[in-house]
C-alpha positions in Angstrom: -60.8 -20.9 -31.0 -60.6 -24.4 -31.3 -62.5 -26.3 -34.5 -63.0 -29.5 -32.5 -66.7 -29.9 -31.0 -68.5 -31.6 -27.8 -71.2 -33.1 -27.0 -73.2 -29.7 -25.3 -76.8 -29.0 -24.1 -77.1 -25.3 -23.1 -79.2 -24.0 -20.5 -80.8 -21.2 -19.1 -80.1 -18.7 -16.4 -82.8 -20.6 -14.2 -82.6 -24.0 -12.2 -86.3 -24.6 -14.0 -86.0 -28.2 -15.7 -87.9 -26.0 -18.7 -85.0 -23.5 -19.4 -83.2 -25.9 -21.5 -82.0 -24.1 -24.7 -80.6 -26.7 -26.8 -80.0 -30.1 -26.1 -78.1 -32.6 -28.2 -75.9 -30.5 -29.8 -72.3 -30.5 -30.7 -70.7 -27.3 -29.8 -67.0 -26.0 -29.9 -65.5 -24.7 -26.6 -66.9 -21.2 -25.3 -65.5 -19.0 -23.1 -67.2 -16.3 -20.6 -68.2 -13.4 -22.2 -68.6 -15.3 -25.4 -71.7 -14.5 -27.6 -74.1 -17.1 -28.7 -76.0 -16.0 -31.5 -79.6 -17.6 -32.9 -81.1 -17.2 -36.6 -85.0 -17.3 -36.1 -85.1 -18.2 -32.6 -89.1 -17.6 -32.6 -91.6 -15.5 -31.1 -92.1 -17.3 -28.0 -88.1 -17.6 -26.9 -88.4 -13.9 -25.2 -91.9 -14.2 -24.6 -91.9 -17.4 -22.1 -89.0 -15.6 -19.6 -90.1 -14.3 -16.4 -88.0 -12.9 -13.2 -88.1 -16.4 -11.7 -85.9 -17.4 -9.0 -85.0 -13.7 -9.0 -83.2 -13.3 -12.3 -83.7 -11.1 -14.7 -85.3 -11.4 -18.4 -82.0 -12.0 -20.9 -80.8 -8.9 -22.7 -81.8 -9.2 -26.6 -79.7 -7.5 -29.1 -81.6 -7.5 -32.1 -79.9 -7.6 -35.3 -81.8 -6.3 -38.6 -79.8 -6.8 -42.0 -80.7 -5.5 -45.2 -80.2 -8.2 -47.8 -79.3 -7.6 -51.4 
């Protein structure tokens, strides 16, 4: 993968002006099937999806770490 970052805003599965992710950021290139992964991402980020404009809820793969 390639070090060099972009100017990026990531969004949602939705055409909702309110499923903007991150905005502002600089990201390196992704490619499809690429994971994105979130320390923290709050309580409300899973919460606030719905089935709108007939798509599904994102899967969630939660990660649980036991730390030293």
């Amino acid at each position: 993968r390639s070090e060099k970052k972009y100017p990026s805003v990531i969004w949602g599965q939705t055409c909702d002006p309110f499923d903007c992710v991150i905005k502002g950021s600089e990201l390196p290139l992704y490619e499809i099937g690429d994971w994105m992964i979130w320390h923290n991402m709050g309580a409300y980020s899973v919460a606030n999806s719905s089935c709108f404009n007939g798509y599904q809820p994102a899967h969630v793969y939660p990660i649980i770490r036991k730390t030293a």
